[in-house]
Backbone bond lengths (Angstrom), bond angles and torsions (degrees), N, CA, C in turn:
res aa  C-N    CA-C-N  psi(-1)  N-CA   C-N-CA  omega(-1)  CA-C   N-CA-C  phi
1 X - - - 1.449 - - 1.524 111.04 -
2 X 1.343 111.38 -50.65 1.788 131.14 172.74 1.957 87.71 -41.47
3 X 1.099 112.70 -59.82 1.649 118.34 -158.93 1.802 91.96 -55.71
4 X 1.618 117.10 -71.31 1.064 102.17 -172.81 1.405 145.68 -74.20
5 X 1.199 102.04 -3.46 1.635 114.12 179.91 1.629 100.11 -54.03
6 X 1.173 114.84 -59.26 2.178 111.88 -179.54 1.408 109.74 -52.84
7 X 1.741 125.71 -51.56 1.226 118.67 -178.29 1.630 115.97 -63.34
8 X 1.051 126.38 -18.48 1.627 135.17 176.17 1.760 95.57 -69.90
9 X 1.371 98.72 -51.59 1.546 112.01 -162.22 1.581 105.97 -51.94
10 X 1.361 110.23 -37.95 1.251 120.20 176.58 1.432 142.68 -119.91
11 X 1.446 89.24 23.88 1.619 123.90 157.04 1.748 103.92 -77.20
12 X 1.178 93.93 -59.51 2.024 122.87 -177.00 1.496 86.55 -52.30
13 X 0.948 113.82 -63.18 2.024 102.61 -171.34 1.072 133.46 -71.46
14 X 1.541 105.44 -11.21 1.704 121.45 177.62 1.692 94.71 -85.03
15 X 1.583 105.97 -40.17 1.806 99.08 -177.01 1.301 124.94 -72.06
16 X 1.233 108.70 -18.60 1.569 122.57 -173.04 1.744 92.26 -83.57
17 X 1.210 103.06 -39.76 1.745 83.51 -166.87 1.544 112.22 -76.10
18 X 1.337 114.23 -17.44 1.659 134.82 -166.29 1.955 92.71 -64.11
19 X 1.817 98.71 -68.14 1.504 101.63 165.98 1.145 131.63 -31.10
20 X 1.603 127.75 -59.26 0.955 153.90 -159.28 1.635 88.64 -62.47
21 X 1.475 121.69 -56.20 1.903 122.90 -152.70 1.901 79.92 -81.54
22 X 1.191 134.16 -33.11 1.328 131.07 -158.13 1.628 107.41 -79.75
23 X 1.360 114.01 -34.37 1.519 111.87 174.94 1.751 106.69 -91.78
24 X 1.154 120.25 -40.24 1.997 107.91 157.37 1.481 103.90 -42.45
25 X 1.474 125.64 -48.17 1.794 122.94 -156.09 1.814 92.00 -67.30
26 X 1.212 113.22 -45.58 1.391 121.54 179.49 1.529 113.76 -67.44
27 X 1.176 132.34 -56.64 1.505 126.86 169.06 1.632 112.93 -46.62
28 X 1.032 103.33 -40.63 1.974 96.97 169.37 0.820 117.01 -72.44
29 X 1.625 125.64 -32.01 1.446 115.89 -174.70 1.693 109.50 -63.02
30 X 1.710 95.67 -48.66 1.497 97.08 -170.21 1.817 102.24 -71.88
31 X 1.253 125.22 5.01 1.580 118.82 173.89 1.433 102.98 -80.03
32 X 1.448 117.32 -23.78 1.523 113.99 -129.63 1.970 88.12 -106.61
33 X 1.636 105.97 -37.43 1.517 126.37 159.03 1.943 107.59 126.69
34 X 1.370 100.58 30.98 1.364 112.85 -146.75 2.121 77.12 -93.04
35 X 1.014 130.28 139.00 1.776 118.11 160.86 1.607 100.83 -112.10
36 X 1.213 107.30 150.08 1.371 106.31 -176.45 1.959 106.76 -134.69
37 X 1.193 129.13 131.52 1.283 129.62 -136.49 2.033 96.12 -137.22
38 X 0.676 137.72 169.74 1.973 147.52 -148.93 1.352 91.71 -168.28
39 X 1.849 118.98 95.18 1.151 100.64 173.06 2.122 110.24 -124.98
40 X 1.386 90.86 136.85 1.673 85.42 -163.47 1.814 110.14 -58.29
41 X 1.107 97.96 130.39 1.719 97.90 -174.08 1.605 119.69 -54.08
42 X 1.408 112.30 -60.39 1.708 110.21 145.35 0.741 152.42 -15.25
43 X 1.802 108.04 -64.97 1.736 111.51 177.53 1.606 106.37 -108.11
44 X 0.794 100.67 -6.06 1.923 96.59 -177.27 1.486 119.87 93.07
45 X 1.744 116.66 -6.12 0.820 125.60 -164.22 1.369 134.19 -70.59
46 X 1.174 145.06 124.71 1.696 128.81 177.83 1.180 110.65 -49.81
47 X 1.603 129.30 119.03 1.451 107.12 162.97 1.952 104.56 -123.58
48 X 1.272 104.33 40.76 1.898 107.47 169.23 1.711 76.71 171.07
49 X 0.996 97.88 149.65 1.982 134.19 174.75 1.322 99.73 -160.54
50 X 1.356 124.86 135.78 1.105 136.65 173.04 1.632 122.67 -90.70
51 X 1.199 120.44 156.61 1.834 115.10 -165.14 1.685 114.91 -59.81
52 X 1.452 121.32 9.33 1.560 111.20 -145.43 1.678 70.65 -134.91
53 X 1.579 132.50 -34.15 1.595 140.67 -169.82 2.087 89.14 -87.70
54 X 1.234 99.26 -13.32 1.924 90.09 -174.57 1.330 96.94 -89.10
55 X 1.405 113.74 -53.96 1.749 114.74 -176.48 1.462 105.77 -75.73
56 X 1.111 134.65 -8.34 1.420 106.48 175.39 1.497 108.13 -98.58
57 X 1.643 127.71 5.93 1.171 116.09 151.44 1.335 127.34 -107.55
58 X 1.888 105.10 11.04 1.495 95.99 -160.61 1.334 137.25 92.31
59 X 1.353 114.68 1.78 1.420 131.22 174.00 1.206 128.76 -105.69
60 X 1.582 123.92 144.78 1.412 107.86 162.13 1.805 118.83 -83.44
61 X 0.551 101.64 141.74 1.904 118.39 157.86 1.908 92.27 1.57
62 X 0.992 102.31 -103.84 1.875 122.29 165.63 1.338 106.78 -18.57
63 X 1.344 124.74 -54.23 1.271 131.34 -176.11 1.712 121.62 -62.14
64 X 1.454 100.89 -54.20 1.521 115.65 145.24 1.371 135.28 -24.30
65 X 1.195 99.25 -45.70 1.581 121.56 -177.52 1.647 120.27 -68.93
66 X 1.583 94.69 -40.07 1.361 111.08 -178.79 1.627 113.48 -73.25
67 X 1.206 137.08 -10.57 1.715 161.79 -149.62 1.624 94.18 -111.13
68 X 1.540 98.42 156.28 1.274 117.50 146.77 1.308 119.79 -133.52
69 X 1.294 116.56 -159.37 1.420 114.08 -174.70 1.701 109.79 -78.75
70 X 1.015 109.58 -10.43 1.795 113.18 171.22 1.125 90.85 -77.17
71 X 0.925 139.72 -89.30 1.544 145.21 -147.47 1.544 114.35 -39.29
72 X 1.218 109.12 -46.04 1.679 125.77 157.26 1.595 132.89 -47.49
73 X 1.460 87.74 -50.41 1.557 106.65 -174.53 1.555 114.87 -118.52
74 X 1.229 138.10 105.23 1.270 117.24 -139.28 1.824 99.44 -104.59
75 X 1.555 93.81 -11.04 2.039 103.78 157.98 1.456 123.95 -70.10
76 X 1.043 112.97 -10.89 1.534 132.88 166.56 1.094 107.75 -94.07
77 X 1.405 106.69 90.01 1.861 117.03 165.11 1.183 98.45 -85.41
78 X 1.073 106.72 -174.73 2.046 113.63 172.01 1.462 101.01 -67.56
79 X 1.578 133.63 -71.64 1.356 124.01 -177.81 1.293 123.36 -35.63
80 X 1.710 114.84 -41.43 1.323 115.23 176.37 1.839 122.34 -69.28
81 X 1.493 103.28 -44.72 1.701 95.83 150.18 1.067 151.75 -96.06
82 X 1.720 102.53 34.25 1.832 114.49 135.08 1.012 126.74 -80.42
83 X 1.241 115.45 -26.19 1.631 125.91 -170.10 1.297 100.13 -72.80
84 X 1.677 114.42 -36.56 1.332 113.30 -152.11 2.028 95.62 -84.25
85 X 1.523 101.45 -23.94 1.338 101.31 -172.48 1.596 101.10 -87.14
86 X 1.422 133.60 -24.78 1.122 97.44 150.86 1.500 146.51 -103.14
87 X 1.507 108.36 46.93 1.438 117.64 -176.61 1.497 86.25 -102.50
88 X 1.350 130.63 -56.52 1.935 145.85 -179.77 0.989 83.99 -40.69
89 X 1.876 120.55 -88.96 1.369 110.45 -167.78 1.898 129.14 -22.96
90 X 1.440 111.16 -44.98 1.396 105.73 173.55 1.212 108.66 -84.54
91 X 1.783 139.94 -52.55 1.122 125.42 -170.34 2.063 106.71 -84.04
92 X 0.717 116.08 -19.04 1.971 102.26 168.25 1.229 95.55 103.90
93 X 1.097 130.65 -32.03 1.870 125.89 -152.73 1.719 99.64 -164.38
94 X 1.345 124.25 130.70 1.548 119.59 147.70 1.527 100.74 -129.00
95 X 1.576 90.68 -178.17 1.429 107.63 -162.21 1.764 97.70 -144.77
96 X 1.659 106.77 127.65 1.145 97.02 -174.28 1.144 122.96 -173.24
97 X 1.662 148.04 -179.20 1.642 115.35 -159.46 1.241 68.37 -114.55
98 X 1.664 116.89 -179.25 1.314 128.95 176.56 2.144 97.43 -164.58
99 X 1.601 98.53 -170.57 1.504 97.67 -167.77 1.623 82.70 -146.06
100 X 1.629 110.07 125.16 1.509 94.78 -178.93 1.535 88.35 -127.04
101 X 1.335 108.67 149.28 1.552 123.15 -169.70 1.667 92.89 -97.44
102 X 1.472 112.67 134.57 1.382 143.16 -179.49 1.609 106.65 -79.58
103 X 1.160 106.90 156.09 1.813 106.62 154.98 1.286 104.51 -45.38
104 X 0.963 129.81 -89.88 1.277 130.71 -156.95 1.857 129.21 -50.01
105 X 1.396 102.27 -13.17 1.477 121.19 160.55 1.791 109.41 117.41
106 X 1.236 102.38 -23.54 1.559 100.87 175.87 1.794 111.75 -64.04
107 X 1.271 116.61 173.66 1.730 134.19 -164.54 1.413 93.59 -128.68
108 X 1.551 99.83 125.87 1.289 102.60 -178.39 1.596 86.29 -122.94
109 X 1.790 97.63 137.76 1.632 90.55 159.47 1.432 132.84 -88.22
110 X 1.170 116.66 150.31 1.262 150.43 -168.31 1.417 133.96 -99.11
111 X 1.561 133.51 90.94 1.653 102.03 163.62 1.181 119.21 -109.69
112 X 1.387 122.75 123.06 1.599 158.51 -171.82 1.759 99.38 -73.86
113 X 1.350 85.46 125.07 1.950 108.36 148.84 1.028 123.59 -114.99
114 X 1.338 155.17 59.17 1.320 146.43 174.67 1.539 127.99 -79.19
115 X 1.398 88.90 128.97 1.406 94.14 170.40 1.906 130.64 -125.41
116 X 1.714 99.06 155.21 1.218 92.81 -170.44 1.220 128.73 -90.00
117 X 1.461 134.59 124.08 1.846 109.29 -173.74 1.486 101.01 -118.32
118 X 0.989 130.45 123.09 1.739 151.23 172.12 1.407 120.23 -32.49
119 X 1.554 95.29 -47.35 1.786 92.88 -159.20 2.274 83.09 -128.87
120 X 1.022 160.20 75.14 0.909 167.52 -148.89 1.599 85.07 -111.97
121 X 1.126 149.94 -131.19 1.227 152.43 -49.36 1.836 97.58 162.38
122 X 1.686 93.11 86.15 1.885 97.16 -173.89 1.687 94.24 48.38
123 X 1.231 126.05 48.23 1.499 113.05 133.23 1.430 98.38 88.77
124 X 1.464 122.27 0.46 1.527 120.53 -169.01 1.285 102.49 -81.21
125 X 1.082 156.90 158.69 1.691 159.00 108.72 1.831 100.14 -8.16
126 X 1.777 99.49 159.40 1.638 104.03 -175.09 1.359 98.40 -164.56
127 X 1.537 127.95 151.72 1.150 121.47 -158.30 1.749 81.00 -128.55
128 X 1.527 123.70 131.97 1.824 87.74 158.21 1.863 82.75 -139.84
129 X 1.432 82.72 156.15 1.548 116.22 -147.52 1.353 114.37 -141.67
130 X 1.753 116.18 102.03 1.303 150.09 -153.64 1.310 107.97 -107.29
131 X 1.544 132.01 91.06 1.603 123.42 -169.47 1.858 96.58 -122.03
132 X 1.339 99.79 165.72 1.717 103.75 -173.45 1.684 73.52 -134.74
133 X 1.168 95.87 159.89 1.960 120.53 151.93 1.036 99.77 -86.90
134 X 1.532 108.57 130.03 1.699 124.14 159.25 1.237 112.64 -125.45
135 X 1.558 108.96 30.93 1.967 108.00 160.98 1.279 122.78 -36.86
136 X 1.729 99.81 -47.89 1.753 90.87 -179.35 1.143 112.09 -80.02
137 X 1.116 134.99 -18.31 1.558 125.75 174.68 1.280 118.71 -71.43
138 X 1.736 126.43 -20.21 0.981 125.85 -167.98 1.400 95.75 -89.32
139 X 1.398 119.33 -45.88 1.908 124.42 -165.95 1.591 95.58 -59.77
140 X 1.628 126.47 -30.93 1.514 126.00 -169.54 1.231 102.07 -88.63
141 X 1.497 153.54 -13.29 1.348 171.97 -168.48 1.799 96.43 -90.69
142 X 1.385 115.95 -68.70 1.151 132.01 -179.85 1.719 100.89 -55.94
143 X 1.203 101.89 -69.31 1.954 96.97 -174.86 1.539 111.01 -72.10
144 X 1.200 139.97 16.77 1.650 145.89 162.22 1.825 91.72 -88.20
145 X 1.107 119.91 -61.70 1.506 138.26 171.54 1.728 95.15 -29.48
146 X 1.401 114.08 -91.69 1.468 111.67 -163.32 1.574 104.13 -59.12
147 X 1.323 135.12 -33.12 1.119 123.13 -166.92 1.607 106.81 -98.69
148 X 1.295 116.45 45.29 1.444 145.23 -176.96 1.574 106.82 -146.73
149 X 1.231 133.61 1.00 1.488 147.89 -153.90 1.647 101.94 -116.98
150 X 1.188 133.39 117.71 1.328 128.65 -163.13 1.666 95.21 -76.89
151 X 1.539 110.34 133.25 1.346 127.34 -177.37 1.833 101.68 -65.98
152 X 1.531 106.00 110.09 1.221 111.38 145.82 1.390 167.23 -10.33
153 X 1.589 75.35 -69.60 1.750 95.60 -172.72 1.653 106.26 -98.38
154 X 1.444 113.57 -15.89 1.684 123.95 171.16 1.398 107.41 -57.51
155 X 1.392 143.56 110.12 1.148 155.58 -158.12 1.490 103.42 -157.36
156 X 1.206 118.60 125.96 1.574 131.36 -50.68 1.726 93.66 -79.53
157 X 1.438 97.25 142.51 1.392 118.62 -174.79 1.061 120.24 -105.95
């Protein structure tokens, strides 16, 4: 017991400090506008969304929890996220734009990092999933487009 009381002691201090760098890594992310999301490989389910992945759809924390990846993504039927879990499953990571539906019902775009980890949590599969808003990139994408569009109504110019 004498033996293990120090190795506990400094199990406990290696975990505390691990936390400690993991909720700073998370406060920047959500400074920086990055949301980062824990999704169960199985059920589709959210099980962690981060505070910056809650407000940029409109959710609380809890609320999050209650969702899966359908509910979010409304191109993600169930057939479509098997397919998608077994393309991850072989490649580990994709990268990709997506459209995630808000509380309030509007689609905000999205670009997604997800990655796959095998043995996560008692051996289960784990999806974790890194999206930014690119509204403004998309509205500046769109208006480069029309203001690249030969003017119409200019007769004769």
């Amino acid at each position: 017991r004498d033996e293990l009381q120090p190795l506990v002691a400094e199990q406990t201090q290696h975990l505390t400090a691990a936390l400690l760098r993991l909720r700073q890594t998370e406060l920047a992310m959500n400074n920086v506008g990055i949301g980062i999301t824990w999704i169960d490989f199985e059920t589709a389910r959210f099980v962690h969304a981060s505070e910056f992945a809650c407000q940029l759809l409109g959710y609380s924390e809890a609320d999050m929890l209650q969702r899966t990846v359908h509910d979010i993504n409304p191109r993600f039927t169930p057939d479509a996220y098997r397919q998608f879990c077994d393309q991850i499953r072989t490649q580990g990571q994709m990268h990709f734009e997506a459209r995630q539906q808000t509380r309030d019902g509007r689609l905000c775009p999205v670009e997604m990092s997800v990655f796959y980890l095998e043995e996560y949590q008692q051996g289960k599969p784990i999806l974790i999933a890194f999206n930014t808003d690119i509204s403004r990139r998309k509205a500046d994408e769109t208006e480069l487009r029309r203001s690249k569009e030969p003017d119409s109504i200019c007769w004769p110019c």
